[in-house]
N, C-alpha and C positions, 0 to 999 in steps of 0.2 A: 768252863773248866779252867783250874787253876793248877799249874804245876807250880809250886814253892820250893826250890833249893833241897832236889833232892838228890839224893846220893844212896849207891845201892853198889855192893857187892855180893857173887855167889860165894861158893863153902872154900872154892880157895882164899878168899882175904881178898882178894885182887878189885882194888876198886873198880867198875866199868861204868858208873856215872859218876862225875864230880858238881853239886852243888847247879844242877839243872834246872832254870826256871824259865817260865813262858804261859803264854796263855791261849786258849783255844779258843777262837772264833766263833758264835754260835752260825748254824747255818751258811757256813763257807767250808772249800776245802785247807786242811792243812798237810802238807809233805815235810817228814823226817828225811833227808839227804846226810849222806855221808860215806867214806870208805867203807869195804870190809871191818870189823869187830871193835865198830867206834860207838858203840852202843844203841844204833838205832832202836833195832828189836826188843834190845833189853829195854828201853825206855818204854815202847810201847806195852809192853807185857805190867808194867810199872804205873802206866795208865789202865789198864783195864783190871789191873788188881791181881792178876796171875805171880808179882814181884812185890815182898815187899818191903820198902826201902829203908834203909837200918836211920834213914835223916830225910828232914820233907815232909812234903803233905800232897797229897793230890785231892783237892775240893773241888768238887761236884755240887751244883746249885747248892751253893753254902755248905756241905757235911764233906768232911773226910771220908773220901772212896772206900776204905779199909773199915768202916762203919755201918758199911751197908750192909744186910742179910745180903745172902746170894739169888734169889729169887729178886728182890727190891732192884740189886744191880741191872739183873739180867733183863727187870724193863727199860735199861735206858740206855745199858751198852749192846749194840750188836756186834762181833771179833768174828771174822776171817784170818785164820791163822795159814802162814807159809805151807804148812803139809797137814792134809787132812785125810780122813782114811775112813772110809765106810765100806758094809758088806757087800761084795761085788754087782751081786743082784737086786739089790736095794733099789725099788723105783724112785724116779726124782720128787715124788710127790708124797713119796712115806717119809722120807730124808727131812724134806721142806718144813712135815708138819713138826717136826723135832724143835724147831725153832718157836712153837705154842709152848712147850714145858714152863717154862716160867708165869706163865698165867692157869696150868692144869697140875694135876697129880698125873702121874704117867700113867693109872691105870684110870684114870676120870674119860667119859665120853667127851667126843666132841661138839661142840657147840659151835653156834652159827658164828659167831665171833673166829673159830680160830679157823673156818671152811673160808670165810670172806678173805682174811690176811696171807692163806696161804693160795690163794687164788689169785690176790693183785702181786703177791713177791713172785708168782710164777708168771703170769703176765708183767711185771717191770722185768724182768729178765729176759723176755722173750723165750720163755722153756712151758707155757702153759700146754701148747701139743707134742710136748715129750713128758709132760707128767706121766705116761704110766711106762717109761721106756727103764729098761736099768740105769744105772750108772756106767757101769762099765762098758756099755752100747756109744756113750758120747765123747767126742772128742775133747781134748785137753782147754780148749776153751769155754766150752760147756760144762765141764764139770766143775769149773770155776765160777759159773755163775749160778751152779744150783747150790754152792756155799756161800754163795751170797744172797741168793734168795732166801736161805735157811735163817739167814744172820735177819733179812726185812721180815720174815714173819717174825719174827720176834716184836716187830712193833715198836721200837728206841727211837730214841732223836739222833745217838749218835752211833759212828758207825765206824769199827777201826778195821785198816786190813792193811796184813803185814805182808808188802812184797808181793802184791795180787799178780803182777804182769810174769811174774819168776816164771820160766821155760817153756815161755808160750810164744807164736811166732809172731811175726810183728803183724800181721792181722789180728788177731785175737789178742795182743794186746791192745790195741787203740780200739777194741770192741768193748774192752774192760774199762780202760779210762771214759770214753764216750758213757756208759752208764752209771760210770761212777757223778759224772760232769752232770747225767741226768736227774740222778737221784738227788743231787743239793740242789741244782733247778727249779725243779719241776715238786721236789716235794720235800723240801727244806731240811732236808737231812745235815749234820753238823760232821763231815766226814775226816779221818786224822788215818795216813796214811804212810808207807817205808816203799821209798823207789830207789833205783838203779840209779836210773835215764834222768840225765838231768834236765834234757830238752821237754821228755814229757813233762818231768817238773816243773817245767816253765808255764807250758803249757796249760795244765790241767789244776794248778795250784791258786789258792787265793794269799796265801802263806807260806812260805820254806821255812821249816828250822835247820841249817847246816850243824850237822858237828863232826867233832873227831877227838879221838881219844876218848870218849867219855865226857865233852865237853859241849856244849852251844857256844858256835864261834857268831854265828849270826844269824840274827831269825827275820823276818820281814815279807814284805811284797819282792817275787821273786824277779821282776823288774827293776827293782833299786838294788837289792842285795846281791843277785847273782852279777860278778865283776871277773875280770880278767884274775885280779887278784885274791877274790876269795876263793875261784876255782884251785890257784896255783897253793895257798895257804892249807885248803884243805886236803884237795887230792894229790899237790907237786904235782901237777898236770897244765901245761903251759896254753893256752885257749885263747882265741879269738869270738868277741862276743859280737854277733849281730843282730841286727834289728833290721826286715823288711816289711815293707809296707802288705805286701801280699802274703806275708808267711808269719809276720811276725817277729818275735825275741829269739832267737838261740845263740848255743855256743860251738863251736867247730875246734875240737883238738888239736894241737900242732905236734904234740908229743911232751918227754920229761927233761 
């Protein structure tokens, strides 16, 4: 995937991308980093074709995203979106099969094909013994990963999710990143993703894009580009970066 020099505003005028470009790794993960309403989100919305951008291009194995039918898209992109909302007693396994639509008619039978995919997205999640539980029955880190399982039965190469860790506690989140870590692994998923935490960032990323304002200040291996001074450029956030041996890369705040 190719993001070309794009640029995008909603119905106030107000730009929130300015002439953004970069490229997405096949089979690694990528992390959008940045302050509050510096356009993360908007960018990724911008890649999955939800935005679309008044300058730019986003190419997709050669074709313009905004050229695809939406069936065509929806085999290649799977989106985990920030807030998601199903009926309360919806089992995690009707939910799941939602994620076959793009290969069925909604009132077409099932076929073995989409029995198999929603079988191994609920076993990669580890919810295949809560398939027939509600939703509403599971805790906030579980209900995150059965939108993610929804997003694997879809069957894509690639896989966006905006902000997956949001108001989950720090178990459940490093439950989320650990599957996220697994799923480019273990089965070559092309993952492009919006965090907080810049440690996890570190962490869990093959790629950072930083921005702000609407801009990419810098994109890279998150071991070259995350510096005392891109932290303080981007957030005015003054940081100590370290490297241990047993722990690894991170950054430890000092204040503004």
């Amino acid at each position: 995937m190719e993001i070309k020099d794009i640029s995008f505003s909603y119905q106030d005028k107000i730009k929130r991308l300015h002439n953004v470009a970069a490229e997405i790794t096949p089979g690694q993960i990528t992390t959008i980093i940045g302050p509050n309403g510096c356009g993360k989100s908007t960018l990724l919305g911008v890649l999955t074709n939800n935005h679309q951008p008044q300058a730019g291009q986003v190419i997709l194995d050669g074709k313009a995203i905004n050229k695809y039918k939406p069936k065509e898209l929806a085999r290649k992109l799977g989106v985990v979106h920030q807030q998601n909302t199903a009926p309360a007693d919806m089992t995690v396994e009707k939910l799941v099969y939602y994620g076959r639509l793009p290969y069925r008619n909604t009132f077409s039978p099932k076929v073995e094909k989409d029995e198999e995919m929603v079988k191994w997205a609920l076993e990669c999640t580890g919810l295949y013994e809560k398939r027939n539980e509600a939703i509403d029955t599971l805790s906030g880190g579980q209900q995150q990963r059965v939108w993610i399982a929804m997003a694997l039965a879809q069957d894509t190469p690639f896989l966006f999710l905006d902000e997956p860790t949001s108001n989950l506690d720090m178990y459940y989140q490093y439950e989320i990143l650990e599957l996220v870590k697994q799923l480019c692994k273990e089965h070559g998923l092309t993952i492009v993703m919006v965090l907080h935490d810049i440690n996890q960032a570190i962490q869990y990323s093959h790629h950072i894009i930083a921005m702000k304002q609407g801009k990419v200040i810098k994109k890279g291996n998150p071991k070259t580009i995350v510096t005392k001074q891109l932290m303080q450029e981007v957030y005015g956030v003054n940081v100590v970066v370290k490297n241990e041996a047993d722990v690894g890369m991170y950054i430890v705040p000092l204040g503004i």
